[in-house]
N, CA, C and O atoms as a printed pandas DataFrame, in Angstrom:
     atom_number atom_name residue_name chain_id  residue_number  x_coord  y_coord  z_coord
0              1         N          UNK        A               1  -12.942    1.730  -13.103
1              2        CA          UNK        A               1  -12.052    2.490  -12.256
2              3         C          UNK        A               1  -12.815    3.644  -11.616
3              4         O          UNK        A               1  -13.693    4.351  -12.110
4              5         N          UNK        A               2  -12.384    3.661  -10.650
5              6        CA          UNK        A               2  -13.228    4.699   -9.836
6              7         C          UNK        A               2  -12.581    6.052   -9.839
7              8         O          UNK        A               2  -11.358    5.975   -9.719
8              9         N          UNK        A               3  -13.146    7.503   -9.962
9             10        CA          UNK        A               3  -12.746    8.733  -10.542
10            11         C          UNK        A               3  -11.814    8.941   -8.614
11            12         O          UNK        A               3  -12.042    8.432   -7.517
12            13         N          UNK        A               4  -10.717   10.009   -9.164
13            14        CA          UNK        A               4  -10.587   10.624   -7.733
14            15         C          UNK        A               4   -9.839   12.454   -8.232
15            16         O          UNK        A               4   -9.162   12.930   -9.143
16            17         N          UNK        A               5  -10.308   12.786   -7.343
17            18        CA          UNK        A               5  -10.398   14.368   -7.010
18            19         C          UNK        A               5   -8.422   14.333   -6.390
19            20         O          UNK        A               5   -7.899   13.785   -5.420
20            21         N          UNK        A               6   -7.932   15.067   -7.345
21            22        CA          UNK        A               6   -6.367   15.177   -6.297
22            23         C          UNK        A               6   -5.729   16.983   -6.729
23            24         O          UNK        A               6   -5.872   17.702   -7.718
24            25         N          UNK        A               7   -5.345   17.069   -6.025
25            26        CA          UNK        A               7   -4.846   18.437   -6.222
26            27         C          UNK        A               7   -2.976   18.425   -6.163
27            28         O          UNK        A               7   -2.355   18.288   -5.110
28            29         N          UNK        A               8   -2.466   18.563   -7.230
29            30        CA          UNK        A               8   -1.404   18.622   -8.200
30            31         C          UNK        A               8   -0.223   19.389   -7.067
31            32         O          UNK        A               8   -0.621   19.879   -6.010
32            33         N          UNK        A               9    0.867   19.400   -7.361
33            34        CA          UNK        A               9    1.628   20.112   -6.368
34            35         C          UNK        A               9    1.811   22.107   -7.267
35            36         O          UNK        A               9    2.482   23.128   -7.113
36            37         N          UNK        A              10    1.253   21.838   -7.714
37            38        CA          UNK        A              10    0.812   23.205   -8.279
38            39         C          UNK        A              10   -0.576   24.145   -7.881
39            40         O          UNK        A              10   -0.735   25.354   -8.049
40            41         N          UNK        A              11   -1.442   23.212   -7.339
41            42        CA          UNK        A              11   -2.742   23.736   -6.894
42            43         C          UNK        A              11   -3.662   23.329   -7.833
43            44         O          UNK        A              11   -4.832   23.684   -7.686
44            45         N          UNK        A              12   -3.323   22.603   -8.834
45            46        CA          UNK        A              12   -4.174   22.417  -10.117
46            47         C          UNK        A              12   -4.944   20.938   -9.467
47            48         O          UNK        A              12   -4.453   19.883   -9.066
48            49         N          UNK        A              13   -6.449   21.450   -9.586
49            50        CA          UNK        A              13   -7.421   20.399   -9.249
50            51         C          UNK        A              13   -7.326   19.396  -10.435
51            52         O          UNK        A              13   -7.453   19.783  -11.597
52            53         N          UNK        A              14   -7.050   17.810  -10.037
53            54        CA          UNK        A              14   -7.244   17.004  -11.853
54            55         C          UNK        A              14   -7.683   15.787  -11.512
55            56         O          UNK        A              14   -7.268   15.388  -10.424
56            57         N          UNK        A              15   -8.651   14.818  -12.319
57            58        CA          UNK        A              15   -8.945   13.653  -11.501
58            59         C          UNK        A              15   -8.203   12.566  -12.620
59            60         O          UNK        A              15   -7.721   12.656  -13.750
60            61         N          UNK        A              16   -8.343   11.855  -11.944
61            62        CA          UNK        A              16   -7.381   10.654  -11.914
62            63         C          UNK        A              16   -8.178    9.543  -11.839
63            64         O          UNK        A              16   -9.026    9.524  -10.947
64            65         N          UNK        A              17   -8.055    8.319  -12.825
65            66        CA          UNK        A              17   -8.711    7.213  -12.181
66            67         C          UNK        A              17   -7.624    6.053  -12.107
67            68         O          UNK        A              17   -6.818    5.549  -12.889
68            69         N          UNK        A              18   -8.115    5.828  -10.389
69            70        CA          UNK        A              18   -7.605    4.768   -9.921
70            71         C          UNK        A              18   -7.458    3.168   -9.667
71            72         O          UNK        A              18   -7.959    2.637   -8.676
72            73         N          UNK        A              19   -6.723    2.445  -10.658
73            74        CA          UNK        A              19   -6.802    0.774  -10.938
74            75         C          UNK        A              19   -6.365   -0.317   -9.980
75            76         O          UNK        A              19   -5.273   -0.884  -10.010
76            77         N          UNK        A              20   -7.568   -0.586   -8.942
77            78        CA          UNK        A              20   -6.730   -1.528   -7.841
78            79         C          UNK        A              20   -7.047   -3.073   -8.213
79            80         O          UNK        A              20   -7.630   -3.431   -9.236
80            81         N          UNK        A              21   -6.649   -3.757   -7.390
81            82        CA          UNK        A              21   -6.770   -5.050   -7.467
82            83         C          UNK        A              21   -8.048   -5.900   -7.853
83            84         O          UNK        A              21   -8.168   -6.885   -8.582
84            85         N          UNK        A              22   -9.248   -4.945   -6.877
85            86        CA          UNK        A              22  -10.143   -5.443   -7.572
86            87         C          UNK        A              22  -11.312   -5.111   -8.697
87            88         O          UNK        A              22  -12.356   -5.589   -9.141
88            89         N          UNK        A              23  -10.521   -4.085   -8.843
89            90        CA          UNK        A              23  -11.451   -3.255  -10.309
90            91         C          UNK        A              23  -10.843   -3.954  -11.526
91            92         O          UNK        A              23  -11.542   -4.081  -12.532
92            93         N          UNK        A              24   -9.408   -4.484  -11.499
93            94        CA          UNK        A              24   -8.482   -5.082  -12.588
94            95         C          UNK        A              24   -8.578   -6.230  -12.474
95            96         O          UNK        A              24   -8.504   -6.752  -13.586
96            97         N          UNK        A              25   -8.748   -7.156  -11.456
97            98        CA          UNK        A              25   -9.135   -8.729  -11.536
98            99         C          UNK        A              25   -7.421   -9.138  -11.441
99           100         O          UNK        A              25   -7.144  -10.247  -11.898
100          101         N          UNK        A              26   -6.292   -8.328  -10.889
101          102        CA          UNK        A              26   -5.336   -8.904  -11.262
102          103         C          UNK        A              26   -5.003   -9.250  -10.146
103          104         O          UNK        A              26   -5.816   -8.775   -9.353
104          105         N          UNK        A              27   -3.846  -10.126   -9.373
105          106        CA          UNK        A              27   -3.447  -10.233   -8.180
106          107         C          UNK        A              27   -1.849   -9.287   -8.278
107          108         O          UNK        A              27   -1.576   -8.767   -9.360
108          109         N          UNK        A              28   -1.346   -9.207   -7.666
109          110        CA          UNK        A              28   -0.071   -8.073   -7.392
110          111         C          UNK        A              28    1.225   -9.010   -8.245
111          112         O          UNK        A              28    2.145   -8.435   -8.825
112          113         N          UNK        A              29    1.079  -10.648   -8.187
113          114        CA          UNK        A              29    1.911  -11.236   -8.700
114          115         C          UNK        A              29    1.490  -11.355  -10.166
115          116         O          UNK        A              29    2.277  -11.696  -11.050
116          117         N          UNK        A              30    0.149  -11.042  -10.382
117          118        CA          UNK        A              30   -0.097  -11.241  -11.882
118          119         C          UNK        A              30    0.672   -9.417  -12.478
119          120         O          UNK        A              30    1.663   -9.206  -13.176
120          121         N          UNK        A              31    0.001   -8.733  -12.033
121          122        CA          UNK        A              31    0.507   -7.271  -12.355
122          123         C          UNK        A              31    2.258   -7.003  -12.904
123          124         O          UNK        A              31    2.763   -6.371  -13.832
124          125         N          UNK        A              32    2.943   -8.080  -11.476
125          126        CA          UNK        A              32    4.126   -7.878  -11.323
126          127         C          UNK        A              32    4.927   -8.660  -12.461
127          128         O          UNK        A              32    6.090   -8.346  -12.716
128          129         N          UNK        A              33    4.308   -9.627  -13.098
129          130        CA          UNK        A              33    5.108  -10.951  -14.024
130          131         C          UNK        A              33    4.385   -9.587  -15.146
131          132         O          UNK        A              33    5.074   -8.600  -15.405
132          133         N          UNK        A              34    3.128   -9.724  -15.639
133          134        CA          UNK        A              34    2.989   -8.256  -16.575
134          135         C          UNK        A              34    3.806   -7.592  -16.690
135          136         O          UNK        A              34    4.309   -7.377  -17.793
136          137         N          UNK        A              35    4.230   -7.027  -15.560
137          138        CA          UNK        A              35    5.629   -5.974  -15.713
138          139         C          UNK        A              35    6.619   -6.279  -16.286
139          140         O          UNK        A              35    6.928   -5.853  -17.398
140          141         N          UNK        A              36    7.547   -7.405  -15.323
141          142        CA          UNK        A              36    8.443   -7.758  -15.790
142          143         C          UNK        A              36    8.549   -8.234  -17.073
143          144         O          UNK        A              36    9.598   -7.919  -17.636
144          145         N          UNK        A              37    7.666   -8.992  -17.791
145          146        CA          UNK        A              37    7.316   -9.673  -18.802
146          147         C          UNK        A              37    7.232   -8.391  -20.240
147          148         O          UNK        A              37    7.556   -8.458  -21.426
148          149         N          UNK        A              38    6.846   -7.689  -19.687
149          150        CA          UNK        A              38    6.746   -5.881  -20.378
150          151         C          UNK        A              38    5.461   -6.779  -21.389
151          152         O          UNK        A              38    5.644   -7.140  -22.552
152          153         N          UNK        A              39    4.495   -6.940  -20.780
153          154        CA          UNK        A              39    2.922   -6.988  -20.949
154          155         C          UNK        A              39    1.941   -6.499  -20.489
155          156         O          UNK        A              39    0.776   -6.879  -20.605
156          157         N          UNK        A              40    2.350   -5.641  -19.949
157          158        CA          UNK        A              40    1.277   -5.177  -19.045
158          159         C          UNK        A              40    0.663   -3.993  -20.169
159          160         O          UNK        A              40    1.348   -3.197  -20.810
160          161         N          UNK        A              41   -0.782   -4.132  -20.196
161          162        CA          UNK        A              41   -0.965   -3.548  -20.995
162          163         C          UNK        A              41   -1.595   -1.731  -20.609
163          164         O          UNK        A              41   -1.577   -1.400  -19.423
164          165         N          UNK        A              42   -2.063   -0.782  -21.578
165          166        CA          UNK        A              42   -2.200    0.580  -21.254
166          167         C          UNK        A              42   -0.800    1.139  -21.421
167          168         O          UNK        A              42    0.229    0.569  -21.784
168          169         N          UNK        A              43   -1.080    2.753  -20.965
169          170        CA          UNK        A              43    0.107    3.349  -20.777
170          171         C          UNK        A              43    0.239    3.147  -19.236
171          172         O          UNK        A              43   -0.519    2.439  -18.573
172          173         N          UNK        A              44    1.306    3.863  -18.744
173          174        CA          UNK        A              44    2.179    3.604  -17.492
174          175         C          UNK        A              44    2.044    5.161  -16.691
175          176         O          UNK        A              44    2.717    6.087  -17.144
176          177         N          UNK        A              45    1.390    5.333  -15.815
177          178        CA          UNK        A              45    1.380    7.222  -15.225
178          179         C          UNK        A              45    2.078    6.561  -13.817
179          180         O          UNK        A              45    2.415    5.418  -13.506
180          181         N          UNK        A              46    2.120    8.007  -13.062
181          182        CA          UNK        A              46    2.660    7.824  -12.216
182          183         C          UNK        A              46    1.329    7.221  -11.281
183          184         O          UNK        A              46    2.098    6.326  -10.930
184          185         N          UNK        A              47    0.539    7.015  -10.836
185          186        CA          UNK        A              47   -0.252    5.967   -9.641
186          187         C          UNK        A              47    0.029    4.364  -10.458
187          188         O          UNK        A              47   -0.008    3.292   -9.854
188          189         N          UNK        A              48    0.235    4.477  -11.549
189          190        CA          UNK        A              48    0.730    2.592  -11.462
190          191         C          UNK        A              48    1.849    2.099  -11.420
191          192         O          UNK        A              48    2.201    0.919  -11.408
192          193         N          UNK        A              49    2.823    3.696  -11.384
193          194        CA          UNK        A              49    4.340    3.217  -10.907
194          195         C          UNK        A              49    4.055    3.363   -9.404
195          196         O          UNK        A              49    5.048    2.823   -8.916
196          197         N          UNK        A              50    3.231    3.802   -8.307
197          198        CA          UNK        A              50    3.332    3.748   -6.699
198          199         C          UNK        A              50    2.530    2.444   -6.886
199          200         O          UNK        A              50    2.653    1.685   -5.924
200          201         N          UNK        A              51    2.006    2.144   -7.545
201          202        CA          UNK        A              51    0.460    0.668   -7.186
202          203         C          UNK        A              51    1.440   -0.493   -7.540
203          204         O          UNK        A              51    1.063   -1.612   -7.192
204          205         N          UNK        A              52    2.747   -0.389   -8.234
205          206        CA          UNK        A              52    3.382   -1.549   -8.726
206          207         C          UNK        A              52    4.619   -1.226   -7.745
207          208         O          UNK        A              52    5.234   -2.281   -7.590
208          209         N          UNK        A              53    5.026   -0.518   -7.258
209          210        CA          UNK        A              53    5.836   -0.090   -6.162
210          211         C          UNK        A              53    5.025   -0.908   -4.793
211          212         O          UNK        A              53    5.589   -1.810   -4.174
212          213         N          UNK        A              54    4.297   -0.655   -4.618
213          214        CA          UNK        A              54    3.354   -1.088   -3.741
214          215         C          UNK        A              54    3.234   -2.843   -3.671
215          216         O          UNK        A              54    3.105   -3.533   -2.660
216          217         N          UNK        A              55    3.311   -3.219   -4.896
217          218        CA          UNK        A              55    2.816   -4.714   -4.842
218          219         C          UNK        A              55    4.215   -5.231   -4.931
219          220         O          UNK        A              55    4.414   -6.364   -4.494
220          221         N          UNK        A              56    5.112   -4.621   -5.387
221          222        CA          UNK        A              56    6.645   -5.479   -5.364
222          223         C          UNK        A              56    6.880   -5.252   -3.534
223          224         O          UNK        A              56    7.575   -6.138   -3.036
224          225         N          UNK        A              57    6.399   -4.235   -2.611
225          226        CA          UNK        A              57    6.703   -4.872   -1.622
226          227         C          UNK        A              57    5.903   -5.501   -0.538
227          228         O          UNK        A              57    6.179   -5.795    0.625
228          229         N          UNK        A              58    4.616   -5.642   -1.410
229          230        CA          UNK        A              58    4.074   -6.797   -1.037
230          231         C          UNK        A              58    4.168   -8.011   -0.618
231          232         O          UNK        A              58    3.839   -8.592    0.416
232          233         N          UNK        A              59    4.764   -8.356   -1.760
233          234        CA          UNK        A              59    5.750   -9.348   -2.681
234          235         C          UNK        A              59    6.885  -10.096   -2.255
235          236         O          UNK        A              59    7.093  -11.307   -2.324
236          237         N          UNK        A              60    7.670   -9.052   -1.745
237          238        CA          UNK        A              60    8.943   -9.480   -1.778
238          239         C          UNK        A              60    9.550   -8.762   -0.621
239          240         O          UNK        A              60    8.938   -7.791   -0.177
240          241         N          UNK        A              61   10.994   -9.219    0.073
241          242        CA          UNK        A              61   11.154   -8.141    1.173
242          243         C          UNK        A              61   12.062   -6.838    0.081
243          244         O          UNK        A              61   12.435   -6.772   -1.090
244          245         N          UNK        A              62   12.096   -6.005    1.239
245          246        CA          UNK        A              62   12.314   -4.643    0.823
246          247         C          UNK        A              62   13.599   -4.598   -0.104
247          248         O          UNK        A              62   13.387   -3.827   -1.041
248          249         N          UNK        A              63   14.527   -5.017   -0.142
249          250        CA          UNK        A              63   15.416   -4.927   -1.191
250          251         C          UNK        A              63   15.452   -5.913   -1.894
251          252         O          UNK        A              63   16.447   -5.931   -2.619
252          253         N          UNK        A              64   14.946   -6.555   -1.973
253          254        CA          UNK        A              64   14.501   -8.120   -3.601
254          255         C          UNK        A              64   13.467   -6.911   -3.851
255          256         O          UNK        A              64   13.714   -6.244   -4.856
256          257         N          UNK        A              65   12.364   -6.533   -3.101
257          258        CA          UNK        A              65   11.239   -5.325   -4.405
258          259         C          UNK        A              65   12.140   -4.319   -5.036
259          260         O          UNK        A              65   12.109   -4.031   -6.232
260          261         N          UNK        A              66   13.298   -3.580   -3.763
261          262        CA          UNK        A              66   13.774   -2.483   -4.702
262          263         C          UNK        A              66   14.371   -3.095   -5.762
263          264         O          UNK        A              66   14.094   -2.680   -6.887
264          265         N          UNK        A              67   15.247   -4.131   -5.610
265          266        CA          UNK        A              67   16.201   -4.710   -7.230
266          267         C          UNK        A              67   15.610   -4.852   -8.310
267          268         O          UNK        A              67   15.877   -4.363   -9.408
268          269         N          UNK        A              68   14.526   -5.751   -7.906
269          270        CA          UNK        A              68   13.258   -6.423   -9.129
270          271         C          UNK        A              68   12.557   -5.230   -9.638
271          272         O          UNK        A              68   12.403   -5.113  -10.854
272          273         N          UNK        A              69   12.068   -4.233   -8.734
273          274        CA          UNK        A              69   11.291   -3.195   -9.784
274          275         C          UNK        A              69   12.175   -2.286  -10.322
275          276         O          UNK        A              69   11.770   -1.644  -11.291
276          277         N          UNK        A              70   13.282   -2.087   -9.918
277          278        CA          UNK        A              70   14.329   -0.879  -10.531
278          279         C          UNK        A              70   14.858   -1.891  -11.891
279          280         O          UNK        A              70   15.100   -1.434  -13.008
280          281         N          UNK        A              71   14.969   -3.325  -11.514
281          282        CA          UNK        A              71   15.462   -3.617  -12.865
282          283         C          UNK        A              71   14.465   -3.820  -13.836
283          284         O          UNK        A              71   14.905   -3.770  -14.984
284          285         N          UNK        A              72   12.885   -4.101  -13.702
285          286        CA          UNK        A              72   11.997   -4.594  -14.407
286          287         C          UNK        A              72   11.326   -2.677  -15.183
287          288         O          UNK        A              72   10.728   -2.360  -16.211
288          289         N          UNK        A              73   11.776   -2.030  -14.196
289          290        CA          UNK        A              73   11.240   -0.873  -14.719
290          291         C          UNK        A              73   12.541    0.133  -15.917
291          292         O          UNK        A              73   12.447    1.073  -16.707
292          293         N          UNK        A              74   13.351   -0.529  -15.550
293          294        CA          UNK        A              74   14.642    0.406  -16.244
294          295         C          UNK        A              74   14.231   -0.288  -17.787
295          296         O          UNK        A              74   14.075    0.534  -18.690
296          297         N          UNK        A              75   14.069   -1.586  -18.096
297          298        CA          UNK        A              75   13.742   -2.039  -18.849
298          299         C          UNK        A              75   12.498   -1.828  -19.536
299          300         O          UNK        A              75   12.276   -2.266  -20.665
300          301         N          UNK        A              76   11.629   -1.105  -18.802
301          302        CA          UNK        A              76   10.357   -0.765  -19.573
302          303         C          UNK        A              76   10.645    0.593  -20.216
303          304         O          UNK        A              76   10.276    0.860  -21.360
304          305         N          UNK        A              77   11.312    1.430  -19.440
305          306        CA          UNK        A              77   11.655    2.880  -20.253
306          307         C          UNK        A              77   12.554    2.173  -21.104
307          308         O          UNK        A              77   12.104    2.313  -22.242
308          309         N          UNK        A              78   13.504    1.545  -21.136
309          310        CA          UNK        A              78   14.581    1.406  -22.209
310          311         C          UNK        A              78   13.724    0.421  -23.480
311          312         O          UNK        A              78   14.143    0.208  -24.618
312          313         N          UNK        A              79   12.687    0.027  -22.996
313          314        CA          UNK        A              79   11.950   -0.218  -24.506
314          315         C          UNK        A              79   11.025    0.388  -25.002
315          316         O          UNK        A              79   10.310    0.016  -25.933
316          317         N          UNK        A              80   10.978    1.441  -24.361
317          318        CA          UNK        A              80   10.559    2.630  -25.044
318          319         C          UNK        A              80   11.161    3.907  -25.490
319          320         O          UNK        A              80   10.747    5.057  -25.639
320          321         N          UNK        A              81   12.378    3.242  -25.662
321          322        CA          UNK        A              81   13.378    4.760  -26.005
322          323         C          UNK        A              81   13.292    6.008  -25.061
323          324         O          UNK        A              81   13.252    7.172  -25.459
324          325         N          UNK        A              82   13.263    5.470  -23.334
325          326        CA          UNK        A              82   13.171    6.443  -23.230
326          327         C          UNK        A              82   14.262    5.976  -21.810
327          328         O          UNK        A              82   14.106    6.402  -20.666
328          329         N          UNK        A              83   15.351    5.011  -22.255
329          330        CA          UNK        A              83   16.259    4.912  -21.100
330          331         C          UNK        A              83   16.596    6.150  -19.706
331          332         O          UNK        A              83   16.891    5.997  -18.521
332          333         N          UNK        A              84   16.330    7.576  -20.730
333          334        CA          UNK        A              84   16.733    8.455  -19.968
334          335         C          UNK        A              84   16.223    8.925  -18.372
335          336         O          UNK        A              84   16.868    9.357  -17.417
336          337         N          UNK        A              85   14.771    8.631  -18.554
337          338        CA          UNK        A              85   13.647    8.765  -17.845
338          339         C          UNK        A              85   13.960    8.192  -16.672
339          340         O          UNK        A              85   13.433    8.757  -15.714
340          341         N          UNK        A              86   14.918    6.877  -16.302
341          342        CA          UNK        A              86   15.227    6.233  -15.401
342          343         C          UNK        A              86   16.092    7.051  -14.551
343          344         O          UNK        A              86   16.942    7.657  -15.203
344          345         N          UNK        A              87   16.125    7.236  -13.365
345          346        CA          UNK        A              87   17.488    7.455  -12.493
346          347         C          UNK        A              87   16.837    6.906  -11.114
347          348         O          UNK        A              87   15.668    6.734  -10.768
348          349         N          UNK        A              88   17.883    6.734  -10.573
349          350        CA          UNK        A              88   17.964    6.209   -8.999
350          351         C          UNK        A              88   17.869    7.302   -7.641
351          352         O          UNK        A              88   17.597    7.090   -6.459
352          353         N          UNK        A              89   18.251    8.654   -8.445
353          354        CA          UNK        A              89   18.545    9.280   -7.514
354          355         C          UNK        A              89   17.019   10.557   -7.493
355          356         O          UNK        A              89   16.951   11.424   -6.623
């Protein structure tokens, strides 16, 4: 993964490394069945909830990605006890 330089909405400089398609060997439909499948392995930050945001509308048209990742993701916090974490709004 390649390092990146981002500056926080606080001003706080922090780097981040970033997992694309071809540093992971995965295709967007492999990533995406991972997901849904709740296999995907690592923890979950926020650039692989926009990179899996990203590949569901790749994927799919714009409201089959929003349904499929709002339902595949509500399900990943809710198996982690952390149903709460989810909202729509």
């Amino acid at each position: 993964m390649r390092p990146l330089r981002l500056r926080s909405q606080w001003g706080k400089a922090e780097t981040v490394k970033i997992a694309n398609t071809c540093e992971t060997g995965m295709t967007n439909q492999e990533s995406i069945r991972l997901f849904e499948t709740d296999t995907l392995a690592g923890e979950f930050h926020h650039v692989d909830h926009v990179r899996l945001a990203f590949a569901y509308l790749t994927e799919y048209a714009p409201l089959e990605a929003l349904e499929r990742f709002s339902i595949a993701l509500k399900g990943y916090a809710a198996a982690r006890g952390k149903a709460q974490r989810y909202h729509d709004r």
